[in-house]
C-alpha positions, 0 to 999 in steps of 0.5 A: 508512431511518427510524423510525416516529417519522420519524427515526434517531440515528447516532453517528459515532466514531474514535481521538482519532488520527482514524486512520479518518479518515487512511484514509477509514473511517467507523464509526458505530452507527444507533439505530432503533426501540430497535436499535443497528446498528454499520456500518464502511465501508472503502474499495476499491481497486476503487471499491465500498467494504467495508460490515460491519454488526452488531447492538451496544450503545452501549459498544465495536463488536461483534467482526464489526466490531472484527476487522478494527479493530485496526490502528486501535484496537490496544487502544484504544476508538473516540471519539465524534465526531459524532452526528446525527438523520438525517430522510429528507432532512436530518441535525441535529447534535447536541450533548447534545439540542440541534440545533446545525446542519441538513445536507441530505442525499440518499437517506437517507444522510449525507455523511461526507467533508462532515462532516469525517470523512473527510480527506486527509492533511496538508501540514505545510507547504513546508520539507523536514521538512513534505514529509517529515512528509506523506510519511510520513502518506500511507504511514502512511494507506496501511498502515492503509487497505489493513491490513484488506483483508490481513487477509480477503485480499480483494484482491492489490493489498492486499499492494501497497499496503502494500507500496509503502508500506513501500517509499517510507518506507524510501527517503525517511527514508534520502534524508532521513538528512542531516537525520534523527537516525538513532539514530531513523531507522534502527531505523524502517527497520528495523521498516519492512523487517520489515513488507515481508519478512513480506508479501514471500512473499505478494506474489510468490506472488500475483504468480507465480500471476497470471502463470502462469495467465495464460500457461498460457491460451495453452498447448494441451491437455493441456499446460494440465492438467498446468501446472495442477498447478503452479498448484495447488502454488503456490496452496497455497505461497500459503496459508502466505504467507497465513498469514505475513503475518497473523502479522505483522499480529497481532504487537506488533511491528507495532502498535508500527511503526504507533505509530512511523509515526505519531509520525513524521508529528507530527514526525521526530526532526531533526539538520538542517532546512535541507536542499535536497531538489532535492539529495537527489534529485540524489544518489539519481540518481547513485547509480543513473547509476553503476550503471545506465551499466555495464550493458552486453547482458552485465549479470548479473541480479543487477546489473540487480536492484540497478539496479531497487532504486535505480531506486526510491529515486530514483524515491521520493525524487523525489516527495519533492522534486517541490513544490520542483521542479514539472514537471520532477520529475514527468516525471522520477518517470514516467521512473523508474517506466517503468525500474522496470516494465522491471527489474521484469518482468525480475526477476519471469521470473528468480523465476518460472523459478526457481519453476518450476525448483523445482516439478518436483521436487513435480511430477515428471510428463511432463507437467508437467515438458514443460508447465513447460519450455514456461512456462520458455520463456516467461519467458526470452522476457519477460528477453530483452525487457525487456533490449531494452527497457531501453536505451531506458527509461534514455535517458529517465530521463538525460534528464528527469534532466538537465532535473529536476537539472541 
């Protein structure tokens, strides 16, 4: 909508990082009729963006918006970066009073991605460091972008996200260590497995949750009540997981990790730049081709556990390499990702009976400890398939291995 006088000025700010950019926000104050309205628009994982909106003066946005800014702003204020006096169908853009450039528009509302602020993040160019250097912005964008979500625990797939971003900066700064200064590197990895231990209760909580619900579906009455309880107990573990990681979320440590993120994407501290990247994918593969040849019908949990997390480390540092390698690469990244589904679901029944094992000690009924040995079941079924699923899973991966690196 517009004034009575047939327009309204919007005011479009971010850090000088351009840190709402990297993640696809957009914050801006709309002066109509004499009132300032603050609007933050964050992206969704499920497509329907976040819209948070409040009344404010023109010096800092007003506390409804700012709680869920502080990964961005972490004790700074927001910039302006752009102002316009939008018309029904067209914006001017200002510069002091003066119109400098007219944008159509449609519906009112202007096109933040084509005024530049939105953006994706950036190349930095063919060598390694620059794959290294874009790597490392699109986890940091990540972070940021899921960060508020985390914060009102909208979504589980928040917890993920940040999580996989965690997961993927680890792995490539330690495929990079023959090129990387690692008195830098390594304490960066440091923080960086802090971040994803004070998340991990959340996420297996979630992930446990989603599966036993699930699974109790199928159950019968009145097994289904009395699993419930189970549920219910878990919910609540949830909570304090919650709690947790919001913690981290509020600490300095984490502000400082996200300033060590991003001065890492502006530039890694180098020992080496010439280093083939086809090559360190090569050896993060052979890291997991030794493991992953012993395992035999018998393996332990904890052997097929360790295969799983080298499985991602390949897995991760492929993608790195894939602008030198091309198809090969990314046919080899969906192979790696099929074999961590696999060791996945295998490593979430082991957590979830072990759970479950736990709960019956809070929960000591009759029909809950019968309702938790029919789930328990469950869960031993799903081991015994994705071990029966594994055999296969790995003679793909060896094979786009032997197509991707020789």
């Amino acid at each position: 909508m517009t004034s009575e006088n047939g327009f309204a000025e919007v005011a479009y700010y971010d850090l000088p990082e351009r840190r709402l950019a990297l993640a696809g926000a957009t914050l801006s104050r709309r002066l109509e009729n004499g009132k300032g309205v603050w609007r933050l628009e964050l992206p969704r994982p499920s497509g329907e963006p976040l819209r948070v909106e409040q009344l404010g003066g023109p010096a800092t946005p007003p506390a409804e918006v700012r709680r869920l800014l502080p990964a961005f702003l972490r004790g700074s204020g927001p910039e302006l970066v752009l102002r316009l006096r939008v018309h029904e169908d067209e914006a001017e853009v200002l510069e002091g009073q003066h119109s400098t450039r007219t944008l159509a528009i449609e519906n009112g509302e202007t096109a933040a991605a084509a005024l530049g602020l939105v953006q994706e993040p950036s190349e930095h160019g063919d060598d390694a460091i620059g794959r290294l250097r874009a790597m490392l912005e699109l986890q940091y964008a990540q972070i940021l972008h899921h960060d508020p979500g985390v914060r009102l625990d909208l979504d589980p797939e928040d917890v993920h996200g940040v999580r996989v971003a965690v997961r993927r900066s680890r792995a490539v700064l330690r495929a990079a260590r023959p090129m990387l200064d690692r008195a830098w590197s390594e304490p960066l990895r440091d923080e960086l497995k802090w971040l994803g231990g004070s998340l991990g209760r959340r996420r297996d909580a979630d992930v446990l949750v989603g599966r036993l619900r699930q699974q109790i579906e199928k159950l019968d009455q009145p097994e289904r009540s009395a699993a419930g309880a189970l549920v219910e107990l878990l919910a609540e573990e949830r909570e304090t997981a919650q709690a947790i990681a919001l913690d981290a979320l509020k600490s300095d440590r984490y502000y400082h990790l996200l300033d060590a993120l991003e001065a890492a994407a502006r530039g890694p501290r180098v020992r080496r730049g010439e280093v083939s990247l086809d090559r360190l994918a090569r050896r993060e593969f052979e890291r997991l081709r030794k493991v992953a040849e012993q395992l035999g019908p018998d393996a332990s949990d904890a052997a097929l556990h360790r295969a799983r997390i080298l499985g991602k480390r390949a897995r991760y540092t492929a993608e790195l390499a894939e602008p030198e390698v091309g198809k090969p690469a990314r046919r080899f990244v969906a192979c790696a990702k099929a074999l961590q589904d696999v060791l996945g679901a295998h490593q979430d029944a082991i957590v979830a009976e072990a759970r479950l094992r736990g709960l019956l000690a809070d929960v000591p009924s009759s029909g809950a400890a019968f309702a938790a040995g029919r789930l328990v079941e469950r869960e031993r079924a799903r081991r015994r398939e994705a071990r029966a699923e594994l055999p296969k899973a790995w003679r793909a991966l060896k094979r786009s291995a032997r197509a991707a690196w020789g």
